[in-house]
Structure formats: C-alpha cells, structure tokens
C-alpha positions in Angstrom: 153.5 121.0 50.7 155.2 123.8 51.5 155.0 125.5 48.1 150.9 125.1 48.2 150.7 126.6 51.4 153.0 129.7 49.7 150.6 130.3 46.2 147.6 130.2 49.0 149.4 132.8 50.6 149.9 134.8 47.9 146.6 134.3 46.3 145.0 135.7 49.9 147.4 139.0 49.9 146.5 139.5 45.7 142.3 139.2 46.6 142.7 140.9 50.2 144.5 144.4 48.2 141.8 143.6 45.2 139.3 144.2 48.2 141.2 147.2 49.8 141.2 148.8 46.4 138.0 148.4 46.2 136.8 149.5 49.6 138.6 153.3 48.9 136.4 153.1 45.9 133.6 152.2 48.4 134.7 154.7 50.8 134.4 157.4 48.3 131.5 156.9 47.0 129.6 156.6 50.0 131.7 159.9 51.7 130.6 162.0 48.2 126.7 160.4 48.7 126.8 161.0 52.2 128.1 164.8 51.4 125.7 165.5 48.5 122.7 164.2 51.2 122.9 167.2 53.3 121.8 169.4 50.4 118.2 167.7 50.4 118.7 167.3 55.0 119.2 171.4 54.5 121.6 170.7 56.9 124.7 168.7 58.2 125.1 165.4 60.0 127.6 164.9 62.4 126.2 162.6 65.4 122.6 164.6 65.0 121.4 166.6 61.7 122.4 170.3 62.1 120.0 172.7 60.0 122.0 175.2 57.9 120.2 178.9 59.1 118.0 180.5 56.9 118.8 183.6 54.3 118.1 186.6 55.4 117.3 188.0 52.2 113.8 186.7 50.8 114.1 188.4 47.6 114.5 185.6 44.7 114.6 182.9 46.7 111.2 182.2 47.9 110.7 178.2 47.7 114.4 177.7 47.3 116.7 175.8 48.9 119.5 177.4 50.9 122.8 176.6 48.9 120.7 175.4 45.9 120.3 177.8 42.9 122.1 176.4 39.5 122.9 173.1 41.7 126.8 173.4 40.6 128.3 173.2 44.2 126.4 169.9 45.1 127.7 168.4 41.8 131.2 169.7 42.6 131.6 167.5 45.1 133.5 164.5 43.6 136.2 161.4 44.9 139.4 160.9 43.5 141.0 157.9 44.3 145.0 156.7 44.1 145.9 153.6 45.9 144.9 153.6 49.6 143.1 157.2 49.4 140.3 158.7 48.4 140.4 162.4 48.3 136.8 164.4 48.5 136.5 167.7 47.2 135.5 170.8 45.3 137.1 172.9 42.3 134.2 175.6 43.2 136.1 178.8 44.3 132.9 179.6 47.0 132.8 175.8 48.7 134.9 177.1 51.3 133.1 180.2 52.6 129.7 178.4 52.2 131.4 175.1 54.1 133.1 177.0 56.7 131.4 180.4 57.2 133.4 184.0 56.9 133.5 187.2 55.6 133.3 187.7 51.8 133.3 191.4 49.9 130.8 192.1 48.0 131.2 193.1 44.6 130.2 196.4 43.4 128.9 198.1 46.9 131.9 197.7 48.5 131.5 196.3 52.5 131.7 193.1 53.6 129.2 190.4 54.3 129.5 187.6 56.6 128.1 184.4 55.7 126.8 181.8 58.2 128.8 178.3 58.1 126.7 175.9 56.3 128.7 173.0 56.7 128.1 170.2 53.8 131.6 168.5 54.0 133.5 167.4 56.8 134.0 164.5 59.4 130.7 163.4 60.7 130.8 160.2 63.5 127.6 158.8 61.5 129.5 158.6 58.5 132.1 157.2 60.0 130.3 154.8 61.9 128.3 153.4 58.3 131.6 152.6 57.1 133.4 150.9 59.4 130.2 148.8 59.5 130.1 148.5 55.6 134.0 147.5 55.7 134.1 145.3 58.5 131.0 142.7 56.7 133.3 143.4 53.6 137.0 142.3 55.5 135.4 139.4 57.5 133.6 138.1 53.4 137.6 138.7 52.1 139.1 136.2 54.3 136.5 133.3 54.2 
C-alpha cells in the first residue's frame, strides 16, 4: 500500500514540474505579447494605458508610428527561458534610451538630444494580474 501511495507521489511532483516548465514558457510568451502590444496601444500599460508623446519633428514621419520605422525593435523583443525563468529582452543597442528616456549625442552635429521615455517593457500590475489569473486556472487543472 505504501509503495502505491509513493509512485502516486512521484508521478504528481514529475506532471506538477512538467506544468511549471511549462507555465515559464507561458509566462514568456504572454510577457513578450504583452510587450510587443504597446507598439500598436502607442503607449504603455501599467494599471491604465500611458500614451508615448509625440515627435516633435514631423519631417518623414507623417502617418507613422512613434517607435515604428523598419519595425526591428518590436521584433527584438524575445523570451529566453532556462528552468524556472524566463528572461525578456532586447539585443538592440537603442531599446534602452527609447524604454527609459535620456540624453543621446547626435551624430555628426555634435549636441545632445534628449529623448522622451517611451516605455514598452517593464512591470505593469495588468500584466501581472493576467497571469496570475492564467496560472492559478492552470495550478488548480495540475493537481485534479
């Protein structure tokens, strides 16, 4: 009897870390979709949708999104997983300064120009609050 009740056991902890796995993967996912949404929002959402401000140059850009012109720092925005985390992030070298705002030089002229924060990545309470939604259906499915 007591050996059943032992391979139940340890059939429960193999599918419950199968389903942990697979909720960083979830986690990711949803974090990079979430991310790559506020491109389309123009904007960021933490609790409420926070509109990115406006260019100030008009020249070239009429119709354009703000942060959109080749479309390569939305699609830099990937997951990588390894074991219990998922890590979201960019390899372009600008995602910073458009993310967080600063001063930049600008090339040739000389100067400096300061560019607005347009935060697209970052904690966000709605974001949060989809998942732990998400992963609490998913936990309480695991152990029936």
């Amino acid at each position: 009897m007591k050996f059943n009740n032992a391979v139940k056991i340890k059939n429960q902890r193999i599918k419950i870390e199968r389903e942990i796995k697979s909720m960083v993967t979830v986690i990711g996912n949803d974090s990079v979709n979430f991310f790559k949404k506020s491109f389309s929002d123009q904007g960021f959402t933490d609790q409420t949708l926070s509109q990115w401000q406006g260019r100030k140059s008009k020249r070239d850009n009429t119709g354009r999104a703000i942060l959109v012109k080749t479309g390569t720092l939305k699609r830099s925005i990937v997951k990588r997983t390894s074991g219990y985390t998922a890590i979201i992030s960019s390899n372009v070298p600008y995602a910073n300064v458009h993310n967080d705002g600063g001063s930049i030089r600008k090339r040739g002229r000389g100067g400096v120009f300061n560019m607005p924060k347009r935060q697209f990545v970052g904690n966000s309470r709605t974001l949060i609050q989809a998942l732990k939604t998400k992963l609490n259906s998913r936990i309480l499915a695991a152990f029936k």
